[in-house]
NUZAKE-150337 format. One line per field, with one value per atom (N, C-alpha, C): residue number from 0; chain; z, x, y. Coordinates in steps of 0.02 Angstrom, whole numbers. Each point is the difference from the previous one (the first is absolute). Example, Ala and Ser with C-alpha at 12.3 -4.5 7.8 and 13.67 -1.06 7.14 Angstrom:
num	(0; 0; 0; 1; 1; 1)
cadena	(A; A; A; A; A; A)
Z	(390; 0; 0; -36; 3; 37)
X	(660; -45; 45; -18; 42; -39)
Y	(-284; 59; 60; 53; 59; 55)
END
This chain:
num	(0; 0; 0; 1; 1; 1; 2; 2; 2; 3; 3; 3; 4; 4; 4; 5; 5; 5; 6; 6; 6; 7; 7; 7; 8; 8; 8; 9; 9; 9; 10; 10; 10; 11; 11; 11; 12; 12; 12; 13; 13; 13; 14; 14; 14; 15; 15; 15; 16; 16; 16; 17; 17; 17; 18; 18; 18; 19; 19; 19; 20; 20; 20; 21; 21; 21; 22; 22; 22; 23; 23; 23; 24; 24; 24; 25; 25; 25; 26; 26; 26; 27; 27; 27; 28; 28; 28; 29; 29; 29; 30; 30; 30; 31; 31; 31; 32; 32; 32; 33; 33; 33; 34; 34; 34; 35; 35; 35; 36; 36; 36; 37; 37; 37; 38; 38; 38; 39; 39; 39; 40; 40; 40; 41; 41; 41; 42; 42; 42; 43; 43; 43; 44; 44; 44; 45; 45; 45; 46; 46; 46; 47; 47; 47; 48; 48; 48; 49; 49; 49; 50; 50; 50; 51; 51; 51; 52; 52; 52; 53; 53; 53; 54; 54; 54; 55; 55; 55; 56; 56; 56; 57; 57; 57; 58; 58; 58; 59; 59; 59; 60; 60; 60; 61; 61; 61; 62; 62; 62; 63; 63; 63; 64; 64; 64; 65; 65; 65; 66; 66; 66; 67; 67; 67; 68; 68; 68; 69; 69; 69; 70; 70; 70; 71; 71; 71; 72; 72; 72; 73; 73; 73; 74; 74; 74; 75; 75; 75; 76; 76; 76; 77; 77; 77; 78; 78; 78; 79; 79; 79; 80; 80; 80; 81; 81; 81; 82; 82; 82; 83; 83; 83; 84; 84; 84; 85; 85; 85; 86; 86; 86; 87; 87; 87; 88; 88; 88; 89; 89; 89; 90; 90; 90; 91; 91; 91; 92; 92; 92; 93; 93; 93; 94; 94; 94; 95; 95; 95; 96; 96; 96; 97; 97; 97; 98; 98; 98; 99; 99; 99; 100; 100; 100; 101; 101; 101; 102; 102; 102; 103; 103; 103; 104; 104; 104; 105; 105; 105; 106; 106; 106; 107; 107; 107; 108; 108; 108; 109; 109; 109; 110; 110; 110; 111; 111; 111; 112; 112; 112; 113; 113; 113; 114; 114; 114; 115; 115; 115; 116; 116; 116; 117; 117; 117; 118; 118; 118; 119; 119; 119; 120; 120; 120; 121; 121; 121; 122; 122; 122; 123; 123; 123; 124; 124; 124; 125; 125; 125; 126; 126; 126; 127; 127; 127; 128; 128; 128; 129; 129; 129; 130; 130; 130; 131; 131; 131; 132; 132; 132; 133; 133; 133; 134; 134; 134; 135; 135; 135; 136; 136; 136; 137; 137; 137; 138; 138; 138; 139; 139; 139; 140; 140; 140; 141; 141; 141; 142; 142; 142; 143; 143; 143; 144; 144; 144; 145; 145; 145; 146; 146; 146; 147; 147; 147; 148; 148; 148; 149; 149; 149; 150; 150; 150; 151; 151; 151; 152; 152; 152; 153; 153; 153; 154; 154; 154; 155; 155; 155; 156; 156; 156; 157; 157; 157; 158; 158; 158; 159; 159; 159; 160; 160; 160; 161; 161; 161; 162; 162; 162; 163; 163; 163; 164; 164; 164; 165; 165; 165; 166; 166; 166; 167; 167; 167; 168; 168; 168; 169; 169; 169; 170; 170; 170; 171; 171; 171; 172; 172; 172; 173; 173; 173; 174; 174; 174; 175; 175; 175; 176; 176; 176; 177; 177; 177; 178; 178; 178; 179; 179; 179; 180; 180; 180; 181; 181; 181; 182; 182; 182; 183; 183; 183; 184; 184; 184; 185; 185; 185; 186; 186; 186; 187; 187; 187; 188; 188; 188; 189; 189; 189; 190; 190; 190; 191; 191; 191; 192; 192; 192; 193; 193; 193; 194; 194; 194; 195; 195; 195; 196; 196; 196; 197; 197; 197; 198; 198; 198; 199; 199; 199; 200; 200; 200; 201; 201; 201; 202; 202; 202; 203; 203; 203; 204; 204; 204; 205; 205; 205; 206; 206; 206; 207; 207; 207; 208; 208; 208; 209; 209; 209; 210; 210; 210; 211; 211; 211; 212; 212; 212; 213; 213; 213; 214; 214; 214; 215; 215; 215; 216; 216; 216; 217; 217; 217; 218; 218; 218; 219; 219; 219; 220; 220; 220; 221; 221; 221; 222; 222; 222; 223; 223; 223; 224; 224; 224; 225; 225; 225; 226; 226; 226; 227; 227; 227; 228; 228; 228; 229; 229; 229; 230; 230; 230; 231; 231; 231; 232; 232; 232; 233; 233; 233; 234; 234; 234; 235; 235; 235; 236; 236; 236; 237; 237; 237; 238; 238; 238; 239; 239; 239; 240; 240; 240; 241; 241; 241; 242; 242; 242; 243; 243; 243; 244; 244; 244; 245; 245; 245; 246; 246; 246; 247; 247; 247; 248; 248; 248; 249; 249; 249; 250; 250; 250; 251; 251; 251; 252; 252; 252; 253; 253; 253; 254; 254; 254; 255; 255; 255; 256; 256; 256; 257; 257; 257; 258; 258; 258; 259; 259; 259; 260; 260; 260)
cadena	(A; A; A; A; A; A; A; A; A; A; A; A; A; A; A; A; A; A; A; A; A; A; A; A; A; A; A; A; A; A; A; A; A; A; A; A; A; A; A; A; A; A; A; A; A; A; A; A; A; A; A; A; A; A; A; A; A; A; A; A; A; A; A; A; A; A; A; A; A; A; A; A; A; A; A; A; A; A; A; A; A; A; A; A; A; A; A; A; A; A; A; A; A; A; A; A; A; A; A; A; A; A; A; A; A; A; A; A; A; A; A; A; A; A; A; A; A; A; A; A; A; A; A; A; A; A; A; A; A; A; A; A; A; A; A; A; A; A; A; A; A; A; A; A; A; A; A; A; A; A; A; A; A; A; A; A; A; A; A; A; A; A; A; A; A; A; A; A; A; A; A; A; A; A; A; A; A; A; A; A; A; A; A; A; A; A; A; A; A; A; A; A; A; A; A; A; A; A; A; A; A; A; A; A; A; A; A; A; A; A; A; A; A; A; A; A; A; A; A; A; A; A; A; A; A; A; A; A; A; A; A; A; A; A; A; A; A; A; A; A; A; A; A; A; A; A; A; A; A; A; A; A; A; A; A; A; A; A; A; A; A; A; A; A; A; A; A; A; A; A; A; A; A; A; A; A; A; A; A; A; A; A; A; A; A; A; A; A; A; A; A; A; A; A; A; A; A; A; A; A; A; A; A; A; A; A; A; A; A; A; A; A; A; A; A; A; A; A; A; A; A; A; A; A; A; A; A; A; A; A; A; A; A; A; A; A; A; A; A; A; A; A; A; A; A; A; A; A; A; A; A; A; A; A; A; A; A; A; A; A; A; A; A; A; A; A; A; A; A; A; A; A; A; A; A; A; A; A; A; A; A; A; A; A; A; A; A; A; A; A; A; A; A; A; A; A; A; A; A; A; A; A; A; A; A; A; A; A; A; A; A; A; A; A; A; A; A; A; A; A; A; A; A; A; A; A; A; A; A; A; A; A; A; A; A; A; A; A; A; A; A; A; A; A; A; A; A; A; A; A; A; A; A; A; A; A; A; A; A; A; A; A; A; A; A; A; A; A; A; A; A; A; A; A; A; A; A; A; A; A; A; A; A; A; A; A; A; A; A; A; A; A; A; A; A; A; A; A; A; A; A; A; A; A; A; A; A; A; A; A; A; A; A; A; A; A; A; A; A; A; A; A; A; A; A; A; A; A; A; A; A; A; A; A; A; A; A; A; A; A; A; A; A; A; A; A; A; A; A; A; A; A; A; A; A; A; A; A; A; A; A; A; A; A; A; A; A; A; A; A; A; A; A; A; A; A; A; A; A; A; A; A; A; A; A; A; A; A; A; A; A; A; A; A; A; A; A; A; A; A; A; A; A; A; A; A; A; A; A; A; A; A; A; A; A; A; A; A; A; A; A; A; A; A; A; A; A; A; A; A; A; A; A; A; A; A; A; A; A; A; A; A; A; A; A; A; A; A; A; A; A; A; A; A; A; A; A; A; A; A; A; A; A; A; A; A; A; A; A; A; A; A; A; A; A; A; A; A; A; A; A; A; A; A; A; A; A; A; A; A; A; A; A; A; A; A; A; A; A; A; A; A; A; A; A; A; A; A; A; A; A; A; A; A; A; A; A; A; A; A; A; A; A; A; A; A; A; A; A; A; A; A; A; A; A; A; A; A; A; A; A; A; A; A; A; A; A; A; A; A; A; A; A; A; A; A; A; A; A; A; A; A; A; A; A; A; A; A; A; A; A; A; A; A; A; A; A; A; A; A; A; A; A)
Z	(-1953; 3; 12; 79; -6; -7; -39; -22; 22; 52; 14; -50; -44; -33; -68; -38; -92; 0; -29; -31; 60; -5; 45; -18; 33; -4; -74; 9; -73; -57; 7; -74; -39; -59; -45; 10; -25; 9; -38; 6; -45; -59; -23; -76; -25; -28; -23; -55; -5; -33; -44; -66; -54; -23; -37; -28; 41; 75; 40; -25; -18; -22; -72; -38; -86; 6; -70; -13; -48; -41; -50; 62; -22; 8; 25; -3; 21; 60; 30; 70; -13; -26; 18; 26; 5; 86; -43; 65; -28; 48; -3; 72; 0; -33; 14; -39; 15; -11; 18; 76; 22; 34; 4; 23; 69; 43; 73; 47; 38; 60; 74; 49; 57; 38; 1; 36; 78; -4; 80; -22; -74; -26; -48; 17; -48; -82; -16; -80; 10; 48; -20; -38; 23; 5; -75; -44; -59; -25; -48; -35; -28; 6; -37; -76; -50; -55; -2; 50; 19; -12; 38; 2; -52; -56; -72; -39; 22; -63; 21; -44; -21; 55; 59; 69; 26; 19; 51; -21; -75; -40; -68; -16; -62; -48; -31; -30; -35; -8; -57; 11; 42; 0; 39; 68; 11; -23; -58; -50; -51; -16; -67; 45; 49; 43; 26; 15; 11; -57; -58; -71; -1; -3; -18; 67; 40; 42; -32; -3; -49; -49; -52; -73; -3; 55; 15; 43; 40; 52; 68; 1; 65; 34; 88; 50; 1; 16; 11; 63; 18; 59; -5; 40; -24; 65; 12; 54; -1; 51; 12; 26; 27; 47; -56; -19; -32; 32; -89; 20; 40; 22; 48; 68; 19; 66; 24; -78; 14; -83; -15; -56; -10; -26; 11; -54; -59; -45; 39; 46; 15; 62; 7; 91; 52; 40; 50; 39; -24; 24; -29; -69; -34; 14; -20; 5; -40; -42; -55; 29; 43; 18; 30; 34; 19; -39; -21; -61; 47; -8; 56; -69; -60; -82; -30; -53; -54; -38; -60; -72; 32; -14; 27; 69; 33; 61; 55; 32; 93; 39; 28; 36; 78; 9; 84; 53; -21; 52; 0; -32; -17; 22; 23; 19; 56; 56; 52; 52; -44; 26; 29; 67; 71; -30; 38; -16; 22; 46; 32; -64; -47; -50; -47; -24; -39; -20; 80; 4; 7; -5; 15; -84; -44; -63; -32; 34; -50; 24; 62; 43; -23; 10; -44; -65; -45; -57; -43; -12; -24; -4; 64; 15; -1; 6; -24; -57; -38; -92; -30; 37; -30; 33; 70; 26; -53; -14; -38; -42; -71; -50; 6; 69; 11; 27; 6; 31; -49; -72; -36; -43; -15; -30; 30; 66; 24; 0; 5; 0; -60; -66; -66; -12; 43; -3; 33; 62; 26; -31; -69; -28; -72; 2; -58; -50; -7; -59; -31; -70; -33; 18; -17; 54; -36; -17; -32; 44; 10; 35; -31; 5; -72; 46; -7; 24; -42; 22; -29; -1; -21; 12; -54; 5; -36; 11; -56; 0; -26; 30; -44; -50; -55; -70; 19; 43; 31; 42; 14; 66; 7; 41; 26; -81; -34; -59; -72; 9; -56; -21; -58; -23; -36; 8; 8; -52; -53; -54; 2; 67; -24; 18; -21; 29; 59; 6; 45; 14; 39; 34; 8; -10; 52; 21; 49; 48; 36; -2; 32; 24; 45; 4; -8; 15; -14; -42; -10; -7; -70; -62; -55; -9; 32; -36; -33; 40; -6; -33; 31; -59; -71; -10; -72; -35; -17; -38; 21; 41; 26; -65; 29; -49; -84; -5; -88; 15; -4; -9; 6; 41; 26; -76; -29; -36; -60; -9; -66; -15; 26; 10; -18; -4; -25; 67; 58; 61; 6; 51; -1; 93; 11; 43; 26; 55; 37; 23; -17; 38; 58; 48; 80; 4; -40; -2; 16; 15; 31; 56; 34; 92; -27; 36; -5; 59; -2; 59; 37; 64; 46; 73; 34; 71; 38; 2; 6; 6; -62; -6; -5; 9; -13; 55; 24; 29; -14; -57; 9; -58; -53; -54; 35; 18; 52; 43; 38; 48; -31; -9; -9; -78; -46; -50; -15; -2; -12; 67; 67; 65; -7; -32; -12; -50; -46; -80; -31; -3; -33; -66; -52; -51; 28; -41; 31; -54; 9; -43; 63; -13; 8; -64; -3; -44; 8; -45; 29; -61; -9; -43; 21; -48; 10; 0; 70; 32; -37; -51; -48; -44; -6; -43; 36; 50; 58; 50; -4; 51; 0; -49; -3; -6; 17; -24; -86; -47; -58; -23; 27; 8; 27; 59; 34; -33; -22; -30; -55; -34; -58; 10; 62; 13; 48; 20; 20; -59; -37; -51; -45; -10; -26; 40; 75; 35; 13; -6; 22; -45; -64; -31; -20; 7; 8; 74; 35; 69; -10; -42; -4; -45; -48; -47; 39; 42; 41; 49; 8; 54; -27; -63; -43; -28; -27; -20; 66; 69; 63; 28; -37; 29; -11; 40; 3; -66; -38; -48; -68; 21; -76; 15; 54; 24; -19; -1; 0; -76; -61; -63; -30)
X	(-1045; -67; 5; -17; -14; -83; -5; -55; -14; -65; -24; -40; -31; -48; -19; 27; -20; -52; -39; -53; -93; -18; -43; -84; -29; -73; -43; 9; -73; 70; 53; 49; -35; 22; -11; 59; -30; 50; 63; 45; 61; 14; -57; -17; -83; -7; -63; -12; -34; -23; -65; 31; -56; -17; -56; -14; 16; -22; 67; -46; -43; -31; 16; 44; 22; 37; -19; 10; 33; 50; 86; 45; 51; 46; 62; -28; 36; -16; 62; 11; 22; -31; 40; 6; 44; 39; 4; -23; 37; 29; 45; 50; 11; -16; -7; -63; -76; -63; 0; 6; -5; 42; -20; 49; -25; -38; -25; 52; 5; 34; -37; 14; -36; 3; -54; -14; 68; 16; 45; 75; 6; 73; -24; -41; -6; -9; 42; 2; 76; 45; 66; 36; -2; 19; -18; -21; -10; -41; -6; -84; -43; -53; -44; 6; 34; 29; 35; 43; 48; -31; -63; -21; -33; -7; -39; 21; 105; 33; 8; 57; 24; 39; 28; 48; -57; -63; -33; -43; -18; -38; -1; -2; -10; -63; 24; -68; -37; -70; -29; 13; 48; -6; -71; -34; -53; -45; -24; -43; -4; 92; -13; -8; 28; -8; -95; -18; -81; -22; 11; -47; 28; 52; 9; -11; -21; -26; -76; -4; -79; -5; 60; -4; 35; 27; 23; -32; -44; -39; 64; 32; 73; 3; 14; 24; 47; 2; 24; 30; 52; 20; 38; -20; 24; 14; 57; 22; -38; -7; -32; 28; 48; 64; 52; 13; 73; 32; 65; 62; 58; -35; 58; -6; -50; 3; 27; -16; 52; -26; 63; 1; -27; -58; -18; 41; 24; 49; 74; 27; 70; -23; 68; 35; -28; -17; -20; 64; 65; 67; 36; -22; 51; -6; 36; 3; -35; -28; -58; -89; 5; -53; -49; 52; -63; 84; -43; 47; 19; 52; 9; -8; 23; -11; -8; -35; -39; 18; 31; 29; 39; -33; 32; -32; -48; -41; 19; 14; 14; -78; -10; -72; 17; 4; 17; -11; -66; -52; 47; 47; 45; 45; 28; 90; 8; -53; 43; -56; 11; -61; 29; -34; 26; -28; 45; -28; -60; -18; -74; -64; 30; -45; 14; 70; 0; -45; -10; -28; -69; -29; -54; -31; 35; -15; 1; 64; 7; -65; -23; -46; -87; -18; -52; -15; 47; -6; 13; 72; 43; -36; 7; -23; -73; -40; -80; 18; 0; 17; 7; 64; 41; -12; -29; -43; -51; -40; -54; -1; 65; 17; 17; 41; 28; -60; -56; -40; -56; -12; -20; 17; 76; 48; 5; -1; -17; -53; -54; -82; -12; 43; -9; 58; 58; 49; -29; -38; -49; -56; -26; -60; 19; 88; 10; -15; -21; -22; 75; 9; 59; -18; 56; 4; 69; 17; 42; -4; 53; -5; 24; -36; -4; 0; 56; 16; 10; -55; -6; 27; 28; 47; -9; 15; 4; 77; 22; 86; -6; 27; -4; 23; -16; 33; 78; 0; 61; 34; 58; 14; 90; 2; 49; 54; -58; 11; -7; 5; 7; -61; 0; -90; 3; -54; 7; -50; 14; -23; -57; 6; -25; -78; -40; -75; -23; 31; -17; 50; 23; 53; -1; 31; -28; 58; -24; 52; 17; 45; 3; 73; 8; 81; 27; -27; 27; -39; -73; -50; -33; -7; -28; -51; -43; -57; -46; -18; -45; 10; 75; 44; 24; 21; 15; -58; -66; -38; -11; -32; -28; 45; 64; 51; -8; -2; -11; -75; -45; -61; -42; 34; 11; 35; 61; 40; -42; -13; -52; -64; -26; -39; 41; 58; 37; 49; -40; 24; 70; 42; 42; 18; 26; -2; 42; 27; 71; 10; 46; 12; 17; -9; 44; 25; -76; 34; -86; 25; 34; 40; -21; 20; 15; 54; 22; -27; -31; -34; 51; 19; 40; -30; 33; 3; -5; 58; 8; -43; -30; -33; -85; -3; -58; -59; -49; -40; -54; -35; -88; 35; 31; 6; 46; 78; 55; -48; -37; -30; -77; -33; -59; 11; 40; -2; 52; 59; 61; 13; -16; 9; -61; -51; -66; 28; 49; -26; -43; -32; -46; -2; -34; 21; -13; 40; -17; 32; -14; 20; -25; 58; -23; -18; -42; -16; 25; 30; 0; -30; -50; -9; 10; 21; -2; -34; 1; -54; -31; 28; -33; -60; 12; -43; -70; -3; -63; -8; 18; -32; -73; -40; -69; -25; -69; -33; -1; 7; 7; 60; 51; 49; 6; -22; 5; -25; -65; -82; 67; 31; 65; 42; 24; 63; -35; -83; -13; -30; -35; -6; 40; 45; 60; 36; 27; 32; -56; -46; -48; 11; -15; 5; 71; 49; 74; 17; -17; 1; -29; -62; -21; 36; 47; 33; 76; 21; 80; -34; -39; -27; -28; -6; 4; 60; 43; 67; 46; -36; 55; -16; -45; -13; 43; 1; 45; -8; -27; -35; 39; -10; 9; 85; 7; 88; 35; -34; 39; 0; -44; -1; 74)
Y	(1762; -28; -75; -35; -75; -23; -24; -25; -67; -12; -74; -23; 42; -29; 43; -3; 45; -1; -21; 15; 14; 40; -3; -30; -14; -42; 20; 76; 6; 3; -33; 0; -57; 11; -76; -55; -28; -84; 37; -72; 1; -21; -27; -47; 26; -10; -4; -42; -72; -54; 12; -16; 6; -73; -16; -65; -58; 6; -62; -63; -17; -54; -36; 56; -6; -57; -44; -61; -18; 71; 7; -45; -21; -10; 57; 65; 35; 39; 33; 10; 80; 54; 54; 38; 35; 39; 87; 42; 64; 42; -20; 38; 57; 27; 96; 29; -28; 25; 60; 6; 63; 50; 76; 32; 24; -28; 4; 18; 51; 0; -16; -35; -7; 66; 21; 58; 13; -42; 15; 25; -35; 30; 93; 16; 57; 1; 29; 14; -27; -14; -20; 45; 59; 61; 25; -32; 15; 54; 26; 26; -41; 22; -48; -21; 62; -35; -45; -20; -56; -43; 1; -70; -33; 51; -20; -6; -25; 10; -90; -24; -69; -7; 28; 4; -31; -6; -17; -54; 3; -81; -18; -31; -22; 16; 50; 47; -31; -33; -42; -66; -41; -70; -23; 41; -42; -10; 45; 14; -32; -22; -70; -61; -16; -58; -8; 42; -6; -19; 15; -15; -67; -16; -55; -61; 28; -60; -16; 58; -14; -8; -17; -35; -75; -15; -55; -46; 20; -18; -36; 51; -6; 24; -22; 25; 64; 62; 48; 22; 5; 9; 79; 61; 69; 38; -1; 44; 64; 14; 57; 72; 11; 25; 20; 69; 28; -40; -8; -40; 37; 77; 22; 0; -20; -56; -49; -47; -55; -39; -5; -25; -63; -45; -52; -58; 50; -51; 0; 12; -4; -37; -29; -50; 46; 0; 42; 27; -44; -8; 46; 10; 46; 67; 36; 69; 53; -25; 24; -11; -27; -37; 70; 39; 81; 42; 28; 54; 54; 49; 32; 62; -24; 39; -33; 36; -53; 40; 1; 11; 85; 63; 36; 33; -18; 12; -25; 21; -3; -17; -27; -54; 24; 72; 11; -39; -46; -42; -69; -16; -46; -5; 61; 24; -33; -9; -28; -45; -59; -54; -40; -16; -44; -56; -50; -85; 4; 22; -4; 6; 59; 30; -28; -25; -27; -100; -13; -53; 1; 68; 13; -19; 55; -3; -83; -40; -72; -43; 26; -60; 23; 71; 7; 20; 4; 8; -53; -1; -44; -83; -21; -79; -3; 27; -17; 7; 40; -9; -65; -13; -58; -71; 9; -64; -10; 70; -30; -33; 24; -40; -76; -18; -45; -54; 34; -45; -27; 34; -13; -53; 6; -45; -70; 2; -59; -47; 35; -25; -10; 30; -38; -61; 7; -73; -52; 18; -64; -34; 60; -24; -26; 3; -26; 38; 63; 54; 39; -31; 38; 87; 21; 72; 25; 71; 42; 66; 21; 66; 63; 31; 66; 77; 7; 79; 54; 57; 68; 27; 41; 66; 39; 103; 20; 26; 46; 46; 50; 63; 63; 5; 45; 31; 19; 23; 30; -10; -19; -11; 43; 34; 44; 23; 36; 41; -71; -55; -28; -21; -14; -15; -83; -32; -49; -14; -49; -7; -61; -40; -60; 13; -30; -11; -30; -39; -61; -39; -47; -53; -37; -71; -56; -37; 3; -30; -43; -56; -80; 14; -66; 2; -54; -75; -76; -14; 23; -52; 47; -25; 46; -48; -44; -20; 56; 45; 35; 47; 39; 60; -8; -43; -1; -5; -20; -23; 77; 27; 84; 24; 11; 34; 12; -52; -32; 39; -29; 28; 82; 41; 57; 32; -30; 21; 16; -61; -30; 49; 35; 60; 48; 26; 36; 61; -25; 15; 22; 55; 7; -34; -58; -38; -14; 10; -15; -64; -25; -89; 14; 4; 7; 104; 20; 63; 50; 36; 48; -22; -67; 3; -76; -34; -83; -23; -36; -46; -42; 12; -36; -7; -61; -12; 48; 59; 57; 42; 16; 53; 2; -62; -24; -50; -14; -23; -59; 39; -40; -68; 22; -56; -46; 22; -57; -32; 15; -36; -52; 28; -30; -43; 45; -37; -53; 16; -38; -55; 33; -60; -62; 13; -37; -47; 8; -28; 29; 44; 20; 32; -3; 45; 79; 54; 64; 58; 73; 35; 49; 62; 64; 49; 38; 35; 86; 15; 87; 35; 41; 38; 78; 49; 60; 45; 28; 28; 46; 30; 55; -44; -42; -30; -62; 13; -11; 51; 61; 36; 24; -11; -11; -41; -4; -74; -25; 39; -16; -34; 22; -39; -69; 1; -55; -48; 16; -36; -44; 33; -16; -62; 19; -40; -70; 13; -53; -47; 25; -23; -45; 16; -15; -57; 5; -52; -65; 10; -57; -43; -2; -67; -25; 68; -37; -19; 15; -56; -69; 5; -76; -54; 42; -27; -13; 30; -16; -37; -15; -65; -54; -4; -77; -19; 50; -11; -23; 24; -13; -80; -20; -74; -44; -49; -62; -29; -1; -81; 44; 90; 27; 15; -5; 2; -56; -60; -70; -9; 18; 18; -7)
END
C-alpha cells in the first residue's frame, strides 16, 4: 500500500484543543487520547476489541485530562489518532514508533510499512500534534507566561503476566521540579506510587516531556495512572480531583524564589 495522503477530508483533526484560552500555568498533553484509525488504513488488521484494549490507547487518561482542564482552567492538547498508527510519545526514528507488536499482539497493518506510509503517518498525524504543542509553548515564551508541561498517561494492571502494584507514576528524567514534590504528595495520601515506574522516562523512549519539556527548561512531569482505576467517569472524576490541587502545589514548590530557599 503507497499512500499520498492518510487521512481523508470528513476525518477529524490530529489534536483536539480544550480550554485554549485557560489562564493555569499549565500546558497538558495526552498522547494517546484516542484509539481512531484513518479510515484508509482499515482496522489494521485488528478486531475491534483490539482497539478497546491498552495496545491502541490509554484507557481513562482523556477523561482525567478533560476534567482537569476544567478544574485548572488549562490548555489541553489530546491526540486524537491510536498510538498504533504512530506513536505520538516515541522518535518518529525509533523503532517503537509504529509497533509491528504490542505486548503479546501482532498489528498486521504494521508488518510492512513503506517510507511513503510511514511518512504519511509522521506528517499528518504525528507533526500537527506536536506543532500544536510546540506552538503554544512558544506564544506563552513570547508572552512571558510561566508554563509547566504536564503529560497524561495511563498503564495496565498487567503487563505480559505480571501485575503491577503501583497506582499511579511519575515520571521525569533530569529535571524533578515538578516530580518529586508530585511523588511525596501522591505518597502522602497513602498512594501506592512508582518513582520512574512502571516505565523510566528517556531520550529513547520518549517524546512530548524530552522535547517540549526538558529542551524548553520548563518545569514538567509525566503522570501515569492505572488504567483500572479511571476507566469510568467516577474514577476519573477521582484522580482529577485529586491531581488538581497537587499540580498547583508542585508548581509553587517548582518556582525559582522557593528553589533558591
Amino acid at each position: 500500500m503507497n499512500l499520498t495522503k492518510l487521512l481523508a477530508d470528513d476525518e477529524p483533526a490530529a489534536h483536539q484543543v480544550l480550554h485554549e484560552h485557560g489562564v493555569a500555568p499549565f500546558v497538558l498533553t495526552c498522547d494517546h487520547a484516542g484509539n481512531r484509525i484513518p479510515k484508509r488504513l482499515g482496522a489494521l488488521g485488528l478486531r475491534s476489541a483490539d482497539l478497546e484494549r491498552h495496545i491502541a490507547w490509554d484507557i481513562g487518561a482523556a477523561g482525567v485530562t478533560t476534567l482537569l482542564a476544567e478544574r485548572l482552567d488549562a490548555i489541553a492538547i489530546l491526540q486524537t489518532y491510536s498510538r498504533l498508527v504512530i506513536d505520538c510519545n516515541r522518535p518518529p526514528e525509533a523503532e517503537s514508533s509504529i509497533a509491528r507488536i504490542s505486548e503479546y499482539t501482532e498489528i498486521p497493518g504494521n508488518l510492512s510499512v513503506s517510507k511513503a506510509d510511514k511518512a504519511a503517518r509522521i506528517e499528518e498525524i504525528f507533526r500537527p500534534y506536536h506543532d500544536r504543542i510546540a506552538r503554544e509553548l512558544d506564544q506563552r515564551q513570547k508572552a512571558q507566561i510561566p508554563t509547566a508541561v504536564i503529560a497524561v498517561h495511563s498503564f495496565t494492571p498487567i503487563f505480559k503476566g505480571a501485575a503491577r502494584s503501583w497506582q499511579a507514576g511519575v515520571l521525569y528524567n533530569r529535571d524533578g521540579r515538578m516530580a518529586k514534590p508530585m511523588l511525596a504528595l501522591l505518597r502522602g495520601e497513602g498512594l501506592v506510587v512508582g518513582d520512574n515506574e512502571p516505565y523510566a522516562l528517556s531520550d529513547a523512549s520518549d517524546y512530548t516531556i524530552p522535547v517540549h519539556g526538558e529542551r524548553r527548561g520548563l518545569p514538567h512531569v509525566e503522570i501515569e495512572i492505572r488504567q483500572d482505576l479511571i476507566a469510568d467517569a467516577a474514577g476519573q472524576k477521582i484522580w482529577a480531583d485529586r491531581l488538581a490541587p497537587i499540580l498547583r502545589a508542585c508548581w509553587n514548590e517548582a518556582q525559582p524564589a522557593r528553589l533558591a530557599k
